[in-house]
C-alpha positions as CSV (number, residue, x, y, z in Angstrom):
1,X,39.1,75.8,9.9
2,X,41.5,76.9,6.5
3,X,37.7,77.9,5.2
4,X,37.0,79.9,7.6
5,X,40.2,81.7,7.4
6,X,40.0,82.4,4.4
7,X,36.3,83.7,4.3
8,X,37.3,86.5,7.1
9,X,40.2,87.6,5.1
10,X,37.6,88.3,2.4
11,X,35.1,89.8,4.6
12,X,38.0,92.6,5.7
13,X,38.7,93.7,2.2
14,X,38.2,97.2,1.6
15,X,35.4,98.2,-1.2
16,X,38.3,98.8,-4.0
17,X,40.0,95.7,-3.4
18,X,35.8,94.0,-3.6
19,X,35.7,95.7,-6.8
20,X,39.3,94.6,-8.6
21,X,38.8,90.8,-7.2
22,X,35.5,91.1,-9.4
23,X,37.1,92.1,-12.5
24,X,39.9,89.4,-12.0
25,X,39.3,87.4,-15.5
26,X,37.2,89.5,-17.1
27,X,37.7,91.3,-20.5
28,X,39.1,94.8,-20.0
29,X,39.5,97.8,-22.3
30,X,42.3,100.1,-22.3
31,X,42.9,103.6,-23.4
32,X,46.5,104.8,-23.4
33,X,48.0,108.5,-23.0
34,X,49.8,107.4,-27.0
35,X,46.3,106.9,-28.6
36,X,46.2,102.9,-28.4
37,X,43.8,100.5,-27.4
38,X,45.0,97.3,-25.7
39,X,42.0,94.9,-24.8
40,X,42.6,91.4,-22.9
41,X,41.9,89.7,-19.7
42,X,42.6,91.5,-16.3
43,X,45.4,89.4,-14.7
44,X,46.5,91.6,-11.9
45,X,47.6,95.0,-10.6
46,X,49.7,97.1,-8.5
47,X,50.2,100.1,-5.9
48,X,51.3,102.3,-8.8
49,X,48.1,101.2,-10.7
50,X,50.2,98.7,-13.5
51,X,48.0,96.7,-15.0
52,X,48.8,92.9,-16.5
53,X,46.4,91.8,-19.2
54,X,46.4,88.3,-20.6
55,X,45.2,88.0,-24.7
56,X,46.1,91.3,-25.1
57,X,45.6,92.7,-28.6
58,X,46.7,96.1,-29.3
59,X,44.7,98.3,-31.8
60,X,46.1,101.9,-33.1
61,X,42.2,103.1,-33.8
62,X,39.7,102.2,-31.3
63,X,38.4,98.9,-31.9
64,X,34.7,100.6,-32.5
65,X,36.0,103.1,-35.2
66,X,33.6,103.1,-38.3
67,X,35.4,103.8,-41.0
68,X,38.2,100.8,-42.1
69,X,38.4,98.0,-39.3
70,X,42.2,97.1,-38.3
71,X,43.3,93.9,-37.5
72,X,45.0,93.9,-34.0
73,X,48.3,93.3,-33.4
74,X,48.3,90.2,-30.8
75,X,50.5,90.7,-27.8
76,X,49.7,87.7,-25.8
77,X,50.6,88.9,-21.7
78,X,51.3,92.7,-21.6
79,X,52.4,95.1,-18.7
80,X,50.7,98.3,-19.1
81,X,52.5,101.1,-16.8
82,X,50.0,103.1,-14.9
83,X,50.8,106.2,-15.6
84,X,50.5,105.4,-19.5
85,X,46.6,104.7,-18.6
86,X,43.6,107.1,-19.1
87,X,40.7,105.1,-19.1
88,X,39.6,101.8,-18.4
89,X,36.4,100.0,-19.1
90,X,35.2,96.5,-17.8
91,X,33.3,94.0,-19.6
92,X,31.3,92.6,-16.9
93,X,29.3,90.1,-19.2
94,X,31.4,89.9,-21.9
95,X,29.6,91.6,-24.6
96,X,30.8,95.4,-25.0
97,X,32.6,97.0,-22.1
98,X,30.2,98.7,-19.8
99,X,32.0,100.1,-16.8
100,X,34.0,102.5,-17.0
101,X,36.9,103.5,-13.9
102,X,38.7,106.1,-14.7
């Protein structure tokens, strides 16, 4: 009967919250409004669009810049503040990050 519970709840989720469960685990890429680049694993979010990322790394250049590669700066769990983000991109088999949200 719990089964069953629990498979309704998941059949009344709205197409947004479909899309975020899908991401939950997966590597993410994120562009911030200061010129960074944190990439780790999609944890969770929020209503004001925070975003928790576990094995974060934080890179200054964008990870794909051609000229001298930089070592990233591990920060392990992170808290990114949604209003700090302008673009996200989802690895969906975990080679380069394909999709791309905002």
């Amino acid at each position: 009967m719990l089964w069953m519970a629990s498979l309704k709840d998941t059949e009344g989720e709205s197409q947004g919250k479909k899309l975020l469960r899908s991401w939950l685990n997966k590597s993410m890429k994120i562009q911030m409004t200061d010129g960074r680049t944190l990439i780790g694993i999609f944890l969770c979010t929020d209503s004001e669009r925070n975003v928790i990322l576990g094995s974060c790394e934080e890179y200054l250049k964008p990870p794909d810049h051609v000229e001298k590669k930089e070592e990233p700066r591990i920060l392990g769990l992170a808290m990114i503040p949604g209003h700090h983000i302008v673009s996200i991109h989802v690895d969906e088999d975990r080679g380069t990050p394909q999709q791309s949200i905002m």
